[in-house]
C-alpha positions, -999 to 999 in steps of 0.1 A, spaced: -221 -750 547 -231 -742 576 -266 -719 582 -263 -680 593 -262 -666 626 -287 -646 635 -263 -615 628 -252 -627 597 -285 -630 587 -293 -597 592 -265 -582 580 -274 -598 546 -308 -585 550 -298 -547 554 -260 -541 543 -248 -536 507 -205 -545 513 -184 -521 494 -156 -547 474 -183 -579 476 -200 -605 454 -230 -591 469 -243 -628 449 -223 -647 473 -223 -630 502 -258 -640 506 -248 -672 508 -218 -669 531 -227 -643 553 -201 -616 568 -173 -621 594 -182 -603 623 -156 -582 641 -163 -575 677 -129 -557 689 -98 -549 684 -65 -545 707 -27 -540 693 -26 -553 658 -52 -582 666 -90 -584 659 -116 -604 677 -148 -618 656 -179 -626 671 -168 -660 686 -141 -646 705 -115 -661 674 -81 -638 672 -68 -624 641 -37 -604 631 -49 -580 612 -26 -577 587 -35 -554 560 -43 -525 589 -79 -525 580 -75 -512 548 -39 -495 552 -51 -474 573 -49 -485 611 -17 -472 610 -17 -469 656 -33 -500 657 -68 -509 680 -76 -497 716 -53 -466 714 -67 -446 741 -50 -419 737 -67 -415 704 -101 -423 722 -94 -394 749 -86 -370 722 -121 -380 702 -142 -380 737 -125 -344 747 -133 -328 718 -169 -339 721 -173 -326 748 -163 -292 741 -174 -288 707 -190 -315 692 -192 -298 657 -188 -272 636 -183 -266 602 -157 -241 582 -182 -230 553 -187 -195 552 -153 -181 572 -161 -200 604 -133 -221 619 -122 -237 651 -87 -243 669 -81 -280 655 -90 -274 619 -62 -249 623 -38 -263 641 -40 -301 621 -31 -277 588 -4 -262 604 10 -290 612 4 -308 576 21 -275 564 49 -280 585 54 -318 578 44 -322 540 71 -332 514 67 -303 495 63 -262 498 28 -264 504 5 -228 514 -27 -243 522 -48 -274 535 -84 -283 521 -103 -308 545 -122 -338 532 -137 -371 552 -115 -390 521 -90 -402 505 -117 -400 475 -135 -369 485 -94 -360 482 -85 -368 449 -124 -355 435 -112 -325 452 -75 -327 432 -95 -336 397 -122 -301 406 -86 -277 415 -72 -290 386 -98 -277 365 -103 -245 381 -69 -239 383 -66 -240 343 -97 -217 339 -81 -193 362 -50 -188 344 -72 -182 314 -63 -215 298 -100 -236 295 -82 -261 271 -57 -273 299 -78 -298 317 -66 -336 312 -51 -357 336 -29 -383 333 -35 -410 361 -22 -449 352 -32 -487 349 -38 -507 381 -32 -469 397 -61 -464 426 -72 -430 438 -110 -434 450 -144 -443 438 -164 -409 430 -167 -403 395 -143 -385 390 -115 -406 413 -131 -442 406 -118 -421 366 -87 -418 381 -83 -455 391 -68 -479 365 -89 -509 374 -115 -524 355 -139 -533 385 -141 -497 390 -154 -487 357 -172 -518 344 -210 -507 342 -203 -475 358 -199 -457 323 -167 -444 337 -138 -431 329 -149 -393 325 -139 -372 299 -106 -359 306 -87 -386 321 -67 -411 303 -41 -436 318 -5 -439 306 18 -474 318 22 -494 354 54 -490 362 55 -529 371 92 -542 369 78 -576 372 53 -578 345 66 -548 322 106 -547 321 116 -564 289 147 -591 285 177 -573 292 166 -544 304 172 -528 334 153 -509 363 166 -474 352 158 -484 314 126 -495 322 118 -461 336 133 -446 309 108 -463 287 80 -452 311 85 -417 304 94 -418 271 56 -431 266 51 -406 290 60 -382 266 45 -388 233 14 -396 253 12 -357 259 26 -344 226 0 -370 210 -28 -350 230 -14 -323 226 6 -305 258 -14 -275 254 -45 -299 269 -25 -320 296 -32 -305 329 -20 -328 353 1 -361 362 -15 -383 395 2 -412 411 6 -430 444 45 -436 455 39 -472 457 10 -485 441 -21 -499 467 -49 -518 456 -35 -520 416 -9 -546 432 13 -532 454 36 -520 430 72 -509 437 85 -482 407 117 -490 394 147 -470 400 145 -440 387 106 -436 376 100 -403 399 130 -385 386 124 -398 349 88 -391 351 85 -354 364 114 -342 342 87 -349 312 63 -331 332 81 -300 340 89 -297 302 55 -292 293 39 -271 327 20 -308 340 7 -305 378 24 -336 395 -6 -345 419 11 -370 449 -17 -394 461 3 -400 495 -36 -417 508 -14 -453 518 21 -443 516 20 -411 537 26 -410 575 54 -432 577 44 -465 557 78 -465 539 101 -457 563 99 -420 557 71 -391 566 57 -391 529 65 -420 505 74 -389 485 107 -385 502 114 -422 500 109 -423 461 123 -385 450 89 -372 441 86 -333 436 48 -331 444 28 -299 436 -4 -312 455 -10 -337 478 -36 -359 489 -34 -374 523 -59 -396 545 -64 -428 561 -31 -429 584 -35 -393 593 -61 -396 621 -46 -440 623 -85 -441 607 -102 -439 642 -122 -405 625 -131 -404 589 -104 -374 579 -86 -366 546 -70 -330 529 -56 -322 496 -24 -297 505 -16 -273 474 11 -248 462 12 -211 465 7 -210 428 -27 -232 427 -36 -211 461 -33 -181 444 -55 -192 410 -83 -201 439 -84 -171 455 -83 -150 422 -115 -175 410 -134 -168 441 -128 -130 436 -140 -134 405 -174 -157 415 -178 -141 444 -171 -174 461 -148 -207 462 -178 -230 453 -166 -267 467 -166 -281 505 -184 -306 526 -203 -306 558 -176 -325 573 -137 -308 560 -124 -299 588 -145 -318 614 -136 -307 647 -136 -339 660 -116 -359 632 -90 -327 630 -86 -332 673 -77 -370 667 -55 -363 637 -35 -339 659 -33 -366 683 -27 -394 657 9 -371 643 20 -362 686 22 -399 686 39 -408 655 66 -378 662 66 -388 703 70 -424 695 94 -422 666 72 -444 642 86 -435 612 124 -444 625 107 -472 642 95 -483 606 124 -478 590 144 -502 614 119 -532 613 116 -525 577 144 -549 565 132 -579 587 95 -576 574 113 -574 542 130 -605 549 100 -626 560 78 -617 527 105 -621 504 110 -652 517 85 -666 501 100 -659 468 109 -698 464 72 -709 470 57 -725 443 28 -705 441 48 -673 443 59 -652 414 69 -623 427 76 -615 468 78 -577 470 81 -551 501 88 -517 509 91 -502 540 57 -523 557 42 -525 526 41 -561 506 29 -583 483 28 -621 469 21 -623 434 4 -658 427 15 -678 395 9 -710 381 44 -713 362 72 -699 378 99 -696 348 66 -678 319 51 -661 347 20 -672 332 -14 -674 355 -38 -702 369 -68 -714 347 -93 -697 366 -95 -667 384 -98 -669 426 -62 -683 437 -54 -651 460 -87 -649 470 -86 -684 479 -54 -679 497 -70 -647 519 -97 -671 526 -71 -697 541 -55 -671 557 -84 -661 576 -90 -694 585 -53 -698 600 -64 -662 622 -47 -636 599 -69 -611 574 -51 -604 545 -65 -591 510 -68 -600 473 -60 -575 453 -57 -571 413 -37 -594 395 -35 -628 419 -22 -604 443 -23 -606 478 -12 -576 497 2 -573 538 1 -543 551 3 -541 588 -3 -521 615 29 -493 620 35 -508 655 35 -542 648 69 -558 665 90 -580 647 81 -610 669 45 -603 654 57 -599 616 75 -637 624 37 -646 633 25 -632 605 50 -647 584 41 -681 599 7 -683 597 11 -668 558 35 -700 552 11 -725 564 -18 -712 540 3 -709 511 12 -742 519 -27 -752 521 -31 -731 490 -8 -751 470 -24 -781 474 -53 -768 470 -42 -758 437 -29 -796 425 -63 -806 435 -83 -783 412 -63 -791 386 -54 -751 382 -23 -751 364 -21 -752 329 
């Protein structure tokens, strides 16, 4: 191995890396990015990468958009900050939530601004509750999130997520939250069965989860369209529709985490619209400014508007917020970031290079390292297996990780995720000569992958 740069040296010296081994990062030291143009990334020796996972699903626009730049450096300039605590507000706090208003995938009445996709779903978890007490009902507070789902890493979101690296040692979950099934066709649908059964099955379970709890104390039902960071998980036909018919029989908030899927990922505005989902609250971020300002909101119903305002008439205030919701900056290159999706077409663009992205991941179906080849929209994942026909996994844990590491070395960043899984996630504007490249230099480390895995001796 080779010694650290002098940067890398002190970046070990002074950083703690959010998602690290912070063990063996002192050893390996960080890959430095430099720039960024289009979809590609430039490290610290000049080397190119495709950045293929957006960031972290979020670089929606891509690097270098000026236009986002202008919009940030404008808005600087004639008001650098202010906050909205208090009654105070300013013109792009108001027009970015008329705007969200006017595009959401639901009858929404109001827009709460967070820096988030946590601070969002902390924000969903705190409404909840409030909500319940306001209608007079103190017992009505669970909520029903589900395994491999992902929704943050505050206490209460990190509760919300259905990963074990997120509560291990953190003495989390909280009280309140419980997690029902992954709707996972791959690993969960049973011989025989179909997609629509399978979902059928999920609510069912669904169901006597609440009546075992009792409906009386289930507040609230939260789930991304497609999952993220739990795997990249596509629901089976039917899950939406199956789902919320259980939790409209027993008055369950259905809380739509649209933090990946919204602003055009699937083809469509909100992956709400692409998967039938009747949302009562919404949690939006990353794509909404293209993350070039830290930015997120939680959109609510009339209904949960209303229990606020009667709450804060009661307390003499509405006691949640934070220095930065509704950042005039962030809110000016949000407004920006949706002019450019709706003056660009990106979600129609999306939509049509959706099938050939489609194509080139699912393509990989016949590798032998690959279980499952999955995509939606320009969302996708490789699940990695070490027997094709039982589905069953390697010896030792590492083989996607592994396979992101080849990756990077072949100049495209790519991430393991939960369960072998390695997830693609481009940039919205990638073209589809760039998902061929992206396809290519994915082939040639699986390829290096697979005999890497002969050579450890990783199958069973």
């Amino acid at each position: 191995m080779s010694p650290l740069s002098n940067l890398a040296v002190r970046d070990v010296e002074t950083l703690i890396h959010p998602y690290t081994n912070l063990a063996q990062h002192r050893e390996t030291g960080p890959l430095v990015l430099e720039r960024g143009q289009g979809i590609r990334v430039y490290d610290s020796n000049g080397k190119d990468y495709i950045e293929g996972l957006a960031g972290l699903w979020c670089t929606s626009l891509g690097y270098g958009n000026e236009e986002l730049v202008e919009a940030a450096a404008a808005q600087m300039r004639k008001l650098s900050f202010t906050h909205i605590f208090g009654g105070k507000s300013h013109d792009p706090a108001i027009e970015l939530a008329e705007k969200l208003k006017e595009i959401a995938p639901a009858e929404i009445s109001k827009v709460f601004f967070t820096s988030s996709g946590s601070e969002a779903n902390d924000t969903q978890v705190k409404l909840v509750w409030y909500y319940n007490n306001a209608l007079g009902r103190p017992e009505k507070k669970k909520i029903i999130a589900r395994q491999r789902g992902y929704h943050g890493v505050t206490i209460a979101s990190a509760s919300l997520t259905g990963l074990p690296a997120n509560h291990g040692d953190f003495d989390l979950p909280i009280k309140n939250i419980m997690h029902t099934d992954c709707p996972h066709p791959y690993r969960g649908m049973e011989a025989g069965e179909s997609e629509e059964d399978f979902s059928r099955r999920l609510a069912q379970n669904l169901e006597e989860m609440i009546l075992r709890e009792g409906p009386e104390t289930v507040a609230a039902f939260i789930a991304e369209p497609v999952m993220g960071a739990g795997g990249v998980i596509i629901p089976p036909k039917g899950y939406f529709p199956a789902i919320q018919e259980v939790l409209r029989k027993y008055d369950v908030l259905m809380i739509d985490d649209e933090v990946i899927c919204g602003f055009g990922r699937l083809g469509t505005m909100f992956g709400a619209q692409t998967l039938d989902i009747r949302p009562d609250t919404v949690s939006v971020a990353k794509a909404l400014s293209s993350a070039y300002q830290p930015i997120g909101a939680v959109m609510v119903n009339e209904a949960v508007y209303q229990a606020m305002v009667e709450e804060s008439r009661k307390l003499g205030t509405f006691g949640h917020g934070y220095t930065y919701s509704g950042h005039p900056v962030a809110a000016a290159v949000a407004i920006k970031t949706l002019e450019i999706y709706e003056r660009e077409n990106i979600v129609g663009q999306v939509a049509a290079k959706a099938p050939h992205f489609a194509r080139r991941i699912q393509g990989f179906a016949d590798h032998p390292l690959v279980g499952d080849a999955r995509a939606l929209g320009l969302i996708g994942a490789l699940e990695l297996v070490a027997n094709k026909e039982t589905k069953a996994g390697f010896t030792k844990p590492g083989v996607a990780a592994k396979l992101a590491s080849l990756c990077e070395a072949e100049g495209l960043i790519l991430r393991a995720i939960f369960g072998e899984t390695l997830a693609i996630c481009p940039p919205l504007i990638i073209t589809e000569a760039e998902i061929d490249e992206l396809a290519d230099r994915l082939g040639r480390a699986l390829d290096q992958c697979e005999a890497w895995v002969a050579a450890e001796g990783l199958r069973a």
